[in-house]
C-alpha positions in Angstrom: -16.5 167.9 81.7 -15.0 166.7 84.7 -16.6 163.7 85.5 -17.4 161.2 83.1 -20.0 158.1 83.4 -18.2 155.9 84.7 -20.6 154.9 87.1 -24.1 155.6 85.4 -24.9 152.1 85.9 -25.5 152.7 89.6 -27.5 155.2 88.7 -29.9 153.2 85.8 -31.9 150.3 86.2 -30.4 146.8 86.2 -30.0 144.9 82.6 -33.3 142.9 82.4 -32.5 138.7 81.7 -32.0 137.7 78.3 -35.8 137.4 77.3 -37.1 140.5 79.0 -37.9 142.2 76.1 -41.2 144.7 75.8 -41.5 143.4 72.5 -39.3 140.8 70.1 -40.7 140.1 66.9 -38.6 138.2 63.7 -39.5 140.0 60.1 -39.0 137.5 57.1 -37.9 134.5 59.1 -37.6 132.5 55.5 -34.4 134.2 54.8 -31.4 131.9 55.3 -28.7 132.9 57.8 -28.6 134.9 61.3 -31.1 137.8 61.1 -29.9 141.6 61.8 -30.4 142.4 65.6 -31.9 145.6 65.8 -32.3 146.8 69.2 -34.7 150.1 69.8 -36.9 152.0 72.2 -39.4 152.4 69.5 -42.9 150.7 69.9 -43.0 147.9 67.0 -46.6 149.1 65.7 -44.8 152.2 64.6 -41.0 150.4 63.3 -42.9 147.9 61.9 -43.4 149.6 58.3 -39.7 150.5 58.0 -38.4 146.8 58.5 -41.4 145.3 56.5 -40.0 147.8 53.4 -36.7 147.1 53.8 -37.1 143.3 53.9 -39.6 143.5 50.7 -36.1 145.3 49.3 -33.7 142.9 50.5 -35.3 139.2 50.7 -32.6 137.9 51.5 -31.6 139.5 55.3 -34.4 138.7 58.2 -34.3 141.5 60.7 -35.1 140.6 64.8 -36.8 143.4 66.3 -36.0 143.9 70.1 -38.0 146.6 72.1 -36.5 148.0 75.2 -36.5 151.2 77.1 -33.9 153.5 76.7 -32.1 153.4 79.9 -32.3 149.6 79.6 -30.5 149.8 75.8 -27.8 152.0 76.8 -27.3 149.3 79.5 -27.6 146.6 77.2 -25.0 147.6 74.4 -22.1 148.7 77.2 -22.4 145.3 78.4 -22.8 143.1 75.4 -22.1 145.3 72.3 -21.5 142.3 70.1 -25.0 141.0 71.0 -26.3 143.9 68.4 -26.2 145.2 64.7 -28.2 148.5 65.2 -29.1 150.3 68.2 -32.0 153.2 68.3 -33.5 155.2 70.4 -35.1 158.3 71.5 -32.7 159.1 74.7 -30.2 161.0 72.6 -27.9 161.9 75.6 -27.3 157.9 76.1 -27.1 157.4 72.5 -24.2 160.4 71.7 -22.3 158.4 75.5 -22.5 155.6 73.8 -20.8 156.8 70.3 -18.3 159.0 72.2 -17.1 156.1 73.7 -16.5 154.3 70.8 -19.6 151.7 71.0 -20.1 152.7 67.1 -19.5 152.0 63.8 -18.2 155.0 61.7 -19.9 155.0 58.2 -19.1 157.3 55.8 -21.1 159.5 53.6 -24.5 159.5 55.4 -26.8 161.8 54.0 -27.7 163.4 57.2 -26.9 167.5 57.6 -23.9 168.5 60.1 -25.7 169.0 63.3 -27.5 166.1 62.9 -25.1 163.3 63.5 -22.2 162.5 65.2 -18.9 162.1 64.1 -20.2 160.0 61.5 -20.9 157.5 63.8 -24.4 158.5 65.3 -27.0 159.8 63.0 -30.7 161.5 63.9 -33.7 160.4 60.9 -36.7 161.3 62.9 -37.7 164.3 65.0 -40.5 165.2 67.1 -41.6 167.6 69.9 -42.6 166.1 73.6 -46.4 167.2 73.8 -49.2 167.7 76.4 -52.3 165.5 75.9 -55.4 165.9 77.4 -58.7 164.7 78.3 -60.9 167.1 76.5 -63.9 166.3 78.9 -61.8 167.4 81.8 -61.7 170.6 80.6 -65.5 171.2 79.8 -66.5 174.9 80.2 -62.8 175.7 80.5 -59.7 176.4 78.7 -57.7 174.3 77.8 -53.7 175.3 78.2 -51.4 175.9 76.1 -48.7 176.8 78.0 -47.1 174.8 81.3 -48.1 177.9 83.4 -51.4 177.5 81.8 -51.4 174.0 82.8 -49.8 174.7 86.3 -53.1 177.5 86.7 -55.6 174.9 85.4 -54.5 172.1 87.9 -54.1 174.6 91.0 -57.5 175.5 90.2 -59.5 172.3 90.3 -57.5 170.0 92.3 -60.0 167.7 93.0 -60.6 167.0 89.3 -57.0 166.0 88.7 -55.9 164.6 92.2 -54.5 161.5 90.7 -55.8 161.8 87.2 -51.9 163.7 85.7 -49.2 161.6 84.5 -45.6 162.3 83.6 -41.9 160.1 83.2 -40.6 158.4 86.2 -37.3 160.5 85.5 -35.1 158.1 87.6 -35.9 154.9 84.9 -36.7 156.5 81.7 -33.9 157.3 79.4 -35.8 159.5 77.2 -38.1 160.8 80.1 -34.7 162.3 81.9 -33.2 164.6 78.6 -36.5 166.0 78.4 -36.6 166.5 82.0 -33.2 167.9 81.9 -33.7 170.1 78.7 -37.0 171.7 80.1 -35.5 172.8 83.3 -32.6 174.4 81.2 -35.6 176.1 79.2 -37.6 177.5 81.7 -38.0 177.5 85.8 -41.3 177.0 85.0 -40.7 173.2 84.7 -40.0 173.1 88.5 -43.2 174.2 89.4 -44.9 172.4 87.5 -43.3 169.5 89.0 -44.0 170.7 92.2 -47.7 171.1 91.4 -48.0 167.3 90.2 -46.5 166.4 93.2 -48.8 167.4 95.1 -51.6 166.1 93.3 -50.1 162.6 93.5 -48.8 162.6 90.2 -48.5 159.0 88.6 -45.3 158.0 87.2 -44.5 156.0 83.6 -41.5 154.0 82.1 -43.0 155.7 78.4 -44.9 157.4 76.4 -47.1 154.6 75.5 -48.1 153.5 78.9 -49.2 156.8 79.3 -51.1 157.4 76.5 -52.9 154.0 76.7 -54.1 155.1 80.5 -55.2 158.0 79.3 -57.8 156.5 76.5 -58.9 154.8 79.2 -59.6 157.2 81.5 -57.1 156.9 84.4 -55.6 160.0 83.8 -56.3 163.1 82.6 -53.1 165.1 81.4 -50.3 163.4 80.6 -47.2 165.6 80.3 -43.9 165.0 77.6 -45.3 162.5 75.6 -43.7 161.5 72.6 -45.9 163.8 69.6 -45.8 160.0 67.4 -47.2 158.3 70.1 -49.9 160.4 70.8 -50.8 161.0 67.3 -50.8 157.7 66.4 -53.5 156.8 69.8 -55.5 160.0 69.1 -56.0 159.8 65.5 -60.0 159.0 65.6 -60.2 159.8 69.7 -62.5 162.7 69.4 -61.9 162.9 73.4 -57.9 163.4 73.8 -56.3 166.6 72.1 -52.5 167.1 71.5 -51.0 170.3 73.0 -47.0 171.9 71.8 -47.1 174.3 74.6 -46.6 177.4 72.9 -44.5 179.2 75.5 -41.5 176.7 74.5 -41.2 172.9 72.9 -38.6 170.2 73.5 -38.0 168.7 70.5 -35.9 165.4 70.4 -33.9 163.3 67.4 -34.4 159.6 67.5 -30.8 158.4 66.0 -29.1 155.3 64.9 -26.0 153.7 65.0 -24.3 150.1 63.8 -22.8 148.8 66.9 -18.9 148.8 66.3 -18.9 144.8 67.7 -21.2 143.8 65.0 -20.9 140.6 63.1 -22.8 141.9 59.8 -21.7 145.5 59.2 -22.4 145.9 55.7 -26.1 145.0 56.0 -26.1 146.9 59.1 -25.0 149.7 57.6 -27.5 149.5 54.9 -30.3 149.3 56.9 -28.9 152.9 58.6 -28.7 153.8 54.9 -32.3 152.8 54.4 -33.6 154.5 57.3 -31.6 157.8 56.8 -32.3 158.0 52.7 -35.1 155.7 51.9 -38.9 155.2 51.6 -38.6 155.7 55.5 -38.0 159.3 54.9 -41.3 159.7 52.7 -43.7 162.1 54.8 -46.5 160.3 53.3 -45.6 157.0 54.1 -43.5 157.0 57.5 -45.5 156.6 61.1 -42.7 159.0 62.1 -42.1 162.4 62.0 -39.0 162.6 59.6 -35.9 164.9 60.0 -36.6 168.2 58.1 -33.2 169.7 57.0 -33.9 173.1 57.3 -32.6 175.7 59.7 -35.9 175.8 61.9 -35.3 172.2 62.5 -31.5 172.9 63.4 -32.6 175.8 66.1 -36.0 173.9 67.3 -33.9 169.7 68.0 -32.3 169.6 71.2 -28.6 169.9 70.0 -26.3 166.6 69.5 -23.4 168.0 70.5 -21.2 167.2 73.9 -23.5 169.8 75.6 -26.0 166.4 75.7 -23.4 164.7 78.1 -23.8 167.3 81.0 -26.5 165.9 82.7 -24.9 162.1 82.6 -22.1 163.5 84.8 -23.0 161.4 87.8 -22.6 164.4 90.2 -24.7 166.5 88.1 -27.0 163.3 87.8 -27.8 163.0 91.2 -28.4 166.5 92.5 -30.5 166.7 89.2 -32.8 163.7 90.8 -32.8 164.8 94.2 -34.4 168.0 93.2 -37.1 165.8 91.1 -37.6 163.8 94.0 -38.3 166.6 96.2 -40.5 168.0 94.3 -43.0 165.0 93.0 -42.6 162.7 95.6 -44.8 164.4 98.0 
């Protein structure tokens, strides 16, 4: 690659202040000492049950919880790496710049197969496909899609149901909202138009899956388009009126991974929390709010690879023609 990110942070959003945080919450504040930092892009209603095990394990080590987006934690650990222990996130493109240049902590014998980590220094313990969720009553007397040409058909046809009712990532601020972006258009041309047809409808824009899903239970959009499968799941379970939709024509399926910041202060607890997360209770399908990482070869062909192919799209060039076209075609 002939350009390398030197510059990305012209390209990102600005490091928030100190206590901009979407969420910060301290788990067992009795225990003595510093707690682990653990910074992550991961909502805390669905973390929460991993750090509430591993503290009921290990008494003795408080964990602070810090919730950012993913383009703001990439931002975060270039510029104060020391200031964390752990660092996850869904955005694996920033997460694999950020090992390859040496921001982690290489551990040895994780139990994590070959394609899903990084130089023993990154490693992936959840996946899950970006999914379409809809409204079920805006689709009364119709069928709902399956595909995104299906969904490009429905929306041409009744404009006026969805003119402002279809959400989708604000590419140009969301970490995570930018691979799959990036990774659908490498898929298919059909993401394009599909882009071009939200456009036109005045598509509304989100920082995250959550945001999204929340607007749509409440009815200020109909169709919201690459949401994280956890997040929806976890909103719809119960909400007789949204259903979940893995577009059947192709899915985008993304690793959340983890890495112990090289600067840390506490790298043997660090590293046992990774441990935790990659071979513990956190990996029990019965118990984890997240989808775990199935070793099998399905799961090896369906992930979005970690591998340097990841970095192509960081290449500021490549970047910025890559969100010039976006911006043509949804802002309308």
């Amino acid at each position: 690659m002939r350009y390398f990110i030197a510059l990305i942070f012209l390209l990102l959003p600005h490091v928030g202040t100190a206590d901009d945080w979407e969420d910060r919450r301290l788990f067992n504040d009795g225990a003595e000492g510093t707690p682990l930092r653990v910074i992550s892009s991961t909502d805390t209603v669905l973390f929460a049950p991993f750090i509430e095990e591993f503290v009921a394990r290990n008494p003795q080590i408080s964990v602070e919880y810090l919730v950012s987006g993913t383009a703001d934690i990439y931002e975060r650990v270039r510029a104060t790496p020391d200031a964390f222990d752990v660092v996850i996130s869904s955005a694996m493109d920033l997460q694999l710049k950020l090992a390859n240049d040496g921001f982690a902590l290489p551990l040895d014998g994780m139990p994590v197969p070959v394609w899903a980590q990084w130089h023993d220094s990154l490693f992936a313990f959840t996946s899950e496909p970006a999914t379409i969720v809809v409204n079920r009553a805006a689709f009364e007397g119709q069928t709902i899609p399956q595909t995104r040409q299906g969904l490009i058909e429905a929306l041409r046809e009744r404009p006026e149901v969805f003119r402002g009712k279809v959400g989708t990532y604000d590419v140009r601020q969301s970490g995570l909202g930018y691979l799959f972006a990036t990774q659908d258009a490498r898929a298919s041309e059909t993401y394009w138009r599909l882009m071009e047809v939200m456009g036109g409808l005045g598509v509304r824009l989100y920082c995250c899956s959550g945001d999204m899903i929340r607007d749509l239970a409440d009815g200020k959009i109909l169709v919201a388009y690459n949401v994280l499968g956890s997040y929806a799941a976890a909103r719809t379970e119960g909400e007789g009126a949204l259903e979940i939709i893995l577009p059947s024509d192709f899915q985008t399926t993304m690793m959340r991974t983890v890495m112990v910041s090289k600067a840390t202060q506490k790298p043997e607890v660090a590293e046992a929390f990774v441990r935790y997360l990659i071979n513990g209770t956190a990996q029990s399908p019965e118990r984890s709010p997240l989808p775990v990482l199935s070793a099998s070869a399905d799961s090896e062909q369906e992930a979005i690879g970690l591998n340097p192919a990841l970095l192509t799209y960081l290449d500021v060039l490549k970047r910025r023609k890559f969100i010039s076209a976006w911006e043509n075609a949804v802002i309308q």
